[in-house]
C-alpha positions in Angstrom: 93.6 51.0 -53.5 90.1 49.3 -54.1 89.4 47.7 -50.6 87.7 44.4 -51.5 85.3 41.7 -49.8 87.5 39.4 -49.0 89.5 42.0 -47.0 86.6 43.0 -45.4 85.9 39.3 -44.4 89.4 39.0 -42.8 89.3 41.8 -40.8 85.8 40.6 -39.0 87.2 37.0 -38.7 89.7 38.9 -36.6 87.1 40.9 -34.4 85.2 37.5 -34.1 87.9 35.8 -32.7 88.5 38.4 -30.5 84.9 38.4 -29.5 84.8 34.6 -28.5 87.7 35.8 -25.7 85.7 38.8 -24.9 82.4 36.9 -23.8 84.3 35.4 -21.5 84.2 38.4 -19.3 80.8 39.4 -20.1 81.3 42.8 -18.4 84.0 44.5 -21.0 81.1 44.1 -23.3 79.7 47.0 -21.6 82.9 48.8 -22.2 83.0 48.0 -26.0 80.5 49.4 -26.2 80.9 52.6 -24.3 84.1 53.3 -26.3 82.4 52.8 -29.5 79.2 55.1 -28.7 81.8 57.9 -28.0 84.0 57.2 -31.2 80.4 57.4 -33.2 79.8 60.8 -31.4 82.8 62.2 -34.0 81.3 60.6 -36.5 79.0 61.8 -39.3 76.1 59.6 -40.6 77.7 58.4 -43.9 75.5 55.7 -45.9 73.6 52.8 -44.6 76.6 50.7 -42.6 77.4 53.8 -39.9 73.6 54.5 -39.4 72.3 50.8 -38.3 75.2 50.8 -35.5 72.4 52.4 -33.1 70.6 49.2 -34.1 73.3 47.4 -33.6 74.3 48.6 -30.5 70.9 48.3 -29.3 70.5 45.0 -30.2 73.9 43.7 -27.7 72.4 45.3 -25.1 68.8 44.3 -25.0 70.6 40.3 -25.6 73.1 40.8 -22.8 70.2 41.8 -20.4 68.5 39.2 -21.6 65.7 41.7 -22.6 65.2 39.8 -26.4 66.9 36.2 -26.6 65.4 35.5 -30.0 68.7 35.6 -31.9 71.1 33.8 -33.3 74.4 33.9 -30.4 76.3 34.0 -33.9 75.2 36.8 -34.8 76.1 38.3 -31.5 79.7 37.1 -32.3 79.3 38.7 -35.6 78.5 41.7 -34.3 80.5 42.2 -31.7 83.3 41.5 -34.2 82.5 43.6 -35.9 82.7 46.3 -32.8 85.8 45.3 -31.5 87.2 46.1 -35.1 85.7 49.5 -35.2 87.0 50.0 -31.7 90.4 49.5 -32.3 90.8 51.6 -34.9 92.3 54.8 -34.3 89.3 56.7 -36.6 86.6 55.4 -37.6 87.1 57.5 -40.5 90.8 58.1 -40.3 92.8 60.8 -42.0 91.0 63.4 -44.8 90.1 61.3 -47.3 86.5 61.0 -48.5 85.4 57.5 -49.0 88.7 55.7 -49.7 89.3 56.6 -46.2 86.4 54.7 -45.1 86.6 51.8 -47.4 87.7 49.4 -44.6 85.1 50.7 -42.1 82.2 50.2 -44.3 83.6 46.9 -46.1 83.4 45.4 -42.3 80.2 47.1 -41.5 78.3 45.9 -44.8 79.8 42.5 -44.4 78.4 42.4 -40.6 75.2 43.5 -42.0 75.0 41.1 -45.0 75.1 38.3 -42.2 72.8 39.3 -39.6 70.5 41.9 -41.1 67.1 39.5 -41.0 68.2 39.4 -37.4 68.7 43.0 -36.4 65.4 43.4 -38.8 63.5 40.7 -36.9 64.9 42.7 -33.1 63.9 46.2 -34.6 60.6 45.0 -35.6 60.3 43.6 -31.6 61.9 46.9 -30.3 59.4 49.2 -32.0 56.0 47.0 -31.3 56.8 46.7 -27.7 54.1 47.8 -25.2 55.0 51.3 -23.5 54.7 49.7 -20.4 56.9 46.4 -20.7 59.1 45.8 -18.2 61.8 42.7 -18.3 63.8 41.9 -15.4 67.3 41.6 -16.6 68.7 37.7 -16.4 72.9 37.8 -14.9 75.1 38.7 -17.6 76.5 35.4 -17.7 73.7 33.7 -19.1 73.7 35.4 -22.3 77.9 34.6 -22.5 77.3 31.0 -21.6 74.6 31.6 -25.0 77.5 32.5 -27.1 79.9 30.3 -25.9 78.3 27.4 -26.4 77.3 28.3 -30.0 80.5 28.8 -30.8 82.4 26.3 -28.8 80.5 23.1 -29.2 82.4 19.6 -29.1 84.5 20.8 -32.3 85.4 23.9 -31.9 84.2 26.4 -35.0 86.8 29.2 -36.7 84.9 32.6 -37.5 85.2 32.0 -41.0 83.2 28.6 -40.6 80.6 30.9 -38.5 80.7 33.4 -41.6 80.0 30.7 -43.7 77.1 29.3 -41.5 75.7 32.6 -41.2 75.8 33.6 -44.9 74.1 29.7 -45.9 70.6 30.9 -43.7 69.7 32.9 -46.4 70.6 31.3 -49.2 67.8 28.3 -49.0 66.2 28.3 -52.5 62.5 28.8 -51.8 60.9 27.4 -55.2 59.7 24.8 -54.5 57.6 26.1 -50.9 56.7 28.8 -53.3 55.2 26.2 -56.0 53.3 24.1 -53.4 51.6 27.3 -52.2 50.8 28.4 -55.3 49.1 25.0 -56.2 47.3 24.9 -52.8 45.8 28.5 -53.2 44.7 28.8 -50.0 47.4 28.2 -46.6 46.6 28.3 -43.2 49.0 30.9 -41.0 49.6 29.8 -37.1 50.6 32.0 -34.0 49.4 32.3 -30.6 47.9 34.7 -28.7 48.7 34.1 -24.9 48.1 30.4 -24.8 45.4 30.5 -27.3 46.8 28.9 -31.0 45.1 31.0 -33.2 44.9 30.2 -37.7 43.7 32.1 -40.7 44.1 31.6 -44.2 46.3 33.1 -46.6 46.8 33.4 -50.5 48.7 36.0 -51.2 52.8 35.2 -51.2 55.8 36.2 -53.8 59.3 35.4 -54.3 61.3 38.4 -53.9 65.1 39.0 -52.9 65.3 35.0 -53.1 63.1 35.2 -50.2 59.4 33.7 -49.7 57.4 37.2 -49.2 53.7 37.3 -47.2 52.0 40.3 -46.2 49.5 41.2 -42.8 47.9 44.1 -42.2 49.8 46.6 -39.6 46.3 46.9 -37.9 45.7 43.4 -37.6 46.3 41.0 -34.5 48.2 38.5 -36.5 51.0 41.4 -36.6 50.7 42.2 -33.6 51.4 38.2 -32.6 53.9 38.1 -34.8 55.7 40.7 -33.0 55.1 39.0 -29.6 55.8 35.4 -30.9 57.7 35.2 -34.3 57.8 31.2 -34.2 54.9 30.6 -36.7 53.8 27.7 -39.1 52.4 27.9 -42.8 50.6 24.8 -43.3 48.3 23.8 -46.9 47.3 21.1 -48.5 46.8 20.1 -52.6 44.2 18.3 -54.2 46.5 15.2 -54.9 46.5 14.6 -50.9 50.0 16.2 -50.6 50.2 18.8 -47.8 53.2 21.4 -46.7 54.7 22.1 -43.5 56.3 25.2 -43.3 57.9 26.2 -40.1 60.2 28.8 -39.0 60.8 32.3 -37.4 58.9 35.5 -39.0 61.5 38.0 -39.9 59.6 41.2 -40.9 61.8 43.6 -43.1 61.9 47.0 -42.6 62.6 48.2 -45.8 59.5 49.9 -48.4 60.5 48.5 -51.1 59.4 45.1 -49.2 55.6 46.4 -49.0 55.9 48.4 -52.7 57.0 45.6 -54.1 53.8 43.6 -52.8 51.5 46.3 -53.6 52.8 46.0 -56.9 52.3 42.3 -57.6 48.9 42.8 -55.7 47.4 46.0 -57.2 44.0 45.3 -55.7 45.7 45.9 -51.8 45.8 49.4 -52.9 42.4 50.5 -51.5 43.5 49.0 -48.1 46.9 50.0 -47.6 47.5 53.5 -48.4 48.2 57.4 -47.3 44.4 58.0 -47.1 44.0 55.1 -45.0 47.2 54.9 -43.2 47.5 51.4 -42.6 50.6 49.7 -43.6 51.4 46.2 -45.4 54.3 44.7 -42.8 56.0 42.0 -45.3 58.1 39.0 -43.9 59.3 35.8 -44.8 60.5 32.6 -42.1 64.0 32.4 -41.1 65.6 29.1 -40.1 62.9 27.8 -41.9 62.0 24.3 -42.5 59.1 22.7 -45.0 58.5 19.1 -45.4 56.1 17.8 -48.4 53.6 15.6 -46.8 51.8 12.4 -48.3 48.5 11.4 -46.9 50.6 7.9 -46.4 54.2 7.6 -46.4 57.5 9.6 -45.4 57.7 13.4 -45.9 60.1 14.7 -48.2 61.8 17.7 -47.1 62.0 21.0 -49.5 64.1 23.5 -47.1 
């Protein structure tokens, strides 16, 4: 029987109620996900769903410790759900049937993902630029549950499936009309900080792809490396009819190639920078929670995201 979707969505509303009980006792997360890391040791690596657990995983952790706070607490929920599905099952990949054995497993897993991969992007990106010798001293447990709580328990109370829904809107803005303005304008001026210094360059290049608002910095380059450090960033430019754009959100690098081929491809000229021979890498990434407001030189702003 063709496992669908919408199954898949029903089963991790289940885990994500669960998970709104379970963060009220903060410290059977660490047993979730103790008995899930030795489920995955009987596992094989089968497709992409079963190999970003890891990530995943990884990802709880450095938020429970407080470690990396820059996400979403929905997407912990989601996550966790996601777990506490996984966990309960009796196999991860029950019986001896290939695939249809697994349908539910990976139906869950690639829903999870649909809904929080910019996230767990955005975290890997963090976990692989950090210095070798960075050391953060773990917050109490209870902070990060209070985190979750409250996102998912304000003064009206929301149902997983409204969090699904929230979750699944973020990246769903249409960017045509940011992507317009900048193409107007030309030039943009890029914001981030370096320490306490605010530092801006200018920009040009930028494409729509994956319905998402694509730019592109050098892997070599100190505006990565304050991405990495800082994601909040700002995208600011200006046209010759005195309008000017406002573009403010949270860099979400994605780890993909096909990101930085794609890129390389609509900008053939990049080439003879970013290559084998040279080894330097185009790191592609686009704003999440993003907001943009079209600015008059007098008058009110109208917003485009």
């Amino acid at each position: 029987m063709e496992f669908s979707m919408d199954q898949a969505k029903t089963l991790l509303e289940s885990g994500m109620r669960e998970a709104q009980e379970l963060v009220k006792e903060p410290s059977k997360v660490d047993g979730l996900l103790i008995q899930l890391e030795q489920k995955l040791q009987e596992v094989p690596a089968i497709g992409q769903a079963l190999s970003d657990i890891p990530l995943m995983i990884s990802l709880i952790k450095s938020y429970i410790t407080r470690q990396y706070t820059n996400v979403s607490p929905k997407v912990i929920l989601a996550v966790l759900g996601s777990f506490i599905y996984l966990v309960k099952k009796k196999d991860i990949i029950p019986d001896n049937v290939p695939v249809v054995g697994i349908a539910d497993d990976l139906g869950v897993l690639t829903l999870a993902l649909q809904l929080t991969q910019n996230e767990l992007n955005a975290y890997k990106a963090w976990r692989d630029g950090r210095a070798a010798g960075d050391v953060i001293e773990p917050a109490p447990v209870e902070e990060a549950a209070a985190d979750v709580r409250a996102a998912v328990q304000p003064e009206e109370k929301k149902s997983a499936a409204s969090i699904i829904g929230d979750l699944a809107k973020k990246s769903q803005k249409d960017v045509s009309k940011v992507e317009a303005f900048l193409k107007e304008a030309g030039v943009f001026f890029l914001a981030t900080a370096d320490g306490d210094q605010p530092k801006l360059r200018p920009l040009g290049a930028h494409f729509v792809f994956d319905g998402k608002l694509m730019f592109g910095v050098g892997d070599f380059k100190d505006v990565y490396k304050q991405l990495l450090a800082n994601p909040k960033t700002e995208i600011v430019a200006a046209k010759s009819d005195g309008h000017w754009l406002r573009y403010t959100g949270r860099a979400v690098f994605e780890t993909d190639p096909k990101y930085a081929a794609a890129a390389l491809e609509a900008m053939p000229n990049l080439k003879n920078i970013y290559n084998e021979q040279t080894g330097r890498k185009m790191m592609m990434f686009h704003l999440e929670d993003a907001k943009a407001v079209d600015i008059p030189m007098m008058g009110e702003g109208e917003a485009l995201l």
